[in-house]
Residue, then its C-alpha position, 0 to 999 in steps of 0.5 A: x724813849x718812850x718810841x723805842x722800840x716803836x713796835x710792841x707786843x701788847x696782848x697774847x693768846x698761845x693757849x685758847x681754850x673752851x671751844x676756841x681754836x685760834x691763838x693770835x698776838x696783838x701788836x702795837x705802833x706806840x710811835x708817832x710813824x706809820x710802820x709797814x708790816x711788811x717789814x717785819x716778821x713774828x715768831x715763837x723762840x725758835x722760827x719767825x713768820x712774814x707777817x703780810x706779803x703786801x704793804x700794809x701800814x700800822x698807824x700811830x696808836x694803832x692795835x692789828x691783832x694777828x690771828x691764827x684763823x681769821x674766822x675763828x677769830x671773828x666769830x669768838x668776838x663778834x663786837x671786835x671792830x678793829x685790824x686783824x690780819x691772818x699771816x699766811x703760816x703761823x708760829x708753833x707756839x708752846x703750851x707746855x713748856x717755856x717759849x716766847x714771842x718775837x717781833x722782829x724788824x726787815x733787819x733781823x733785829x728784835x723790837x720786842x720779845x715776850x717770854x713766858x713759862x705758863x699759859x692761862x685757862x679760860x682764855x685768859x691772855x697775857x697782858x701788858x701796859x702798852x706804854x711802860x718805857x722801860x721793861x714791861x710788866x706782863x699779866x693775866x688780862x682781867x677778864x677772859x678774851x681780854x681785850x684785842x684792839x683796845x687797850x689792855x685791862x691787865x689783872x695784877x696779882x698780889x706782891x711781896x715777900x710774905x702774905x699779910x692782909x689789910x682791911x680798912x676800914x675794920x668796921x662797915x655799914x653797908x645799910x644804903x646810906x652812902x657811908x662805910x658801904x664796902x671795905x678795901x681789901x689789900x693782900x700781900x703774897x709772893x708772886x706767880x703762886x696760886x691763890x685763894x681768898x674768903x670770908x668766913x662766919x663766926x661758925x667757920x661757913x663760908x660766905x664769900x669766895x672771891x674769884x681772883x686775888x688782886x692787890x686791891x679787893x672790895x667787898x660789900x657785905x653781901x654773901x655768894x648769893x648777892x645777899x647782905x649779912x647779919x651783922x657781926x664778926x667775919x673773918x678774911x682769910x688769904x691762903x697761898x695754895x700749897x704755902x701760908x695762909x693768914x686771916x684778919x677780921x671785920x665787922x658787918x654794923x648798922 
């Protein structure tokens, strides 16, 4: 059921990055229990970590983010207003090679493991829907830092077995009035690739780059500068970095 396991990991930062220096895993009570942590034990794949010395519960519903440095932790999010716990050794995570994370009971049993093959720049974290029965599915948090203590806001890339665009509608309005102010942009690409999207003039200039590819997009006619477009002709183009590219096009009316 949805219980089980009752513990989960929900949030990773095994690779911080821009001045930060304090990885930490953020686990999760999905149950209806209290559980005590000093039950249970984390690691990467290979060695495990008590995770306190002394009874602490997790209640029902309850994030505690374990950090590698408390401090360090603490100053990066100054607004965190959650349970954070720094264990007295920490797991020697891999950045450069395939690892993962295990979150074990007093048993030796595993609750959960979350194995990974890359890390994120910007301190982007791997996230996942804290309440999926079943096999989880993992991703880059949406924005960097993600979000320890709460619940997650996960990017999810695009999906599929080619690369294709759709644009609806094909024709837009954005003049204020409340009608056509935007399109929605959805993609198609095979996953865990790279991936670039813009939107070209009839001249072949770039005037919109978008920051990270999602299934869904929107945008508002307006340039990289926050400016509305002329009207006419643009042209979307979805490339897959190293792989296919495909392009459709819209129109900018009044």
């Amino acid at each position: 059921g949805a219980e089980f396991p009752p513990l989960i990991l929900s949030e990773v930062l095994v690779n911080p990055t821009d001045g930060f220096k304090c990885e930490w895993v953020e686990i999760f009570n999905r149950s209806e229990k209290n559980i005590d942590l000093i039950e249970c034990q984390f690691g990467d794949s290979v060695t495990l970590r008590r995770i306190v010395t002394d009874s602490r519960d997790i209640l029902p519903g309850e994030y505690v983010v374990l950090a590698q440095n408390m401090t360090e932790f603490l100053d990066y999010y100054p607004l965190f207003e959650g349970n954070v716990v720094e264990p007295q050794s920490w797991a020697s995570f891999n950045n450069i090679t395939p690892d993962a994370v295990r979150l074990m009971d007093q048993f030796g049993f595993e609750l959960d493991r979350f194995s990974y093959c890359k890390t994120f720049d910007s301190n982007y974290t791997w996230s996942r829907d804290e309440q999926t029965i079943g096999e989880p599915e993992w991703d880059s948090s949406e924005n960097p830092g993600g979000t320890p203590g709460e619940p997650n806001e996960i990017y999810f890339g695009p999906t599929g077995n080619s690369v294709a665009i759709m644009i609806e509608p094909r024709v837009f309005s954005p003049d204020g009035d409340g009608i056509d102010e935007s399109v929605t942009i959805r993609t198609e690409a095979p996953p865990d690739h790279e991936y670039k999207m813009k939107v070209y003039d009839r001249q072949g200039r770039i005037v919109f780059d978008f920051n990270r590819v999602r299934n869904e997009n929107f945008w508002d006619g307006r340039n990289n500068s926050g400016e509305r477009l002329p009207i006419g002709i643009y042209i979307v183009y979805l490339e897959v970095v190293g792989g296919e590219s495909t392009r459709k096009t819209v129109v900018i009316a009044r």
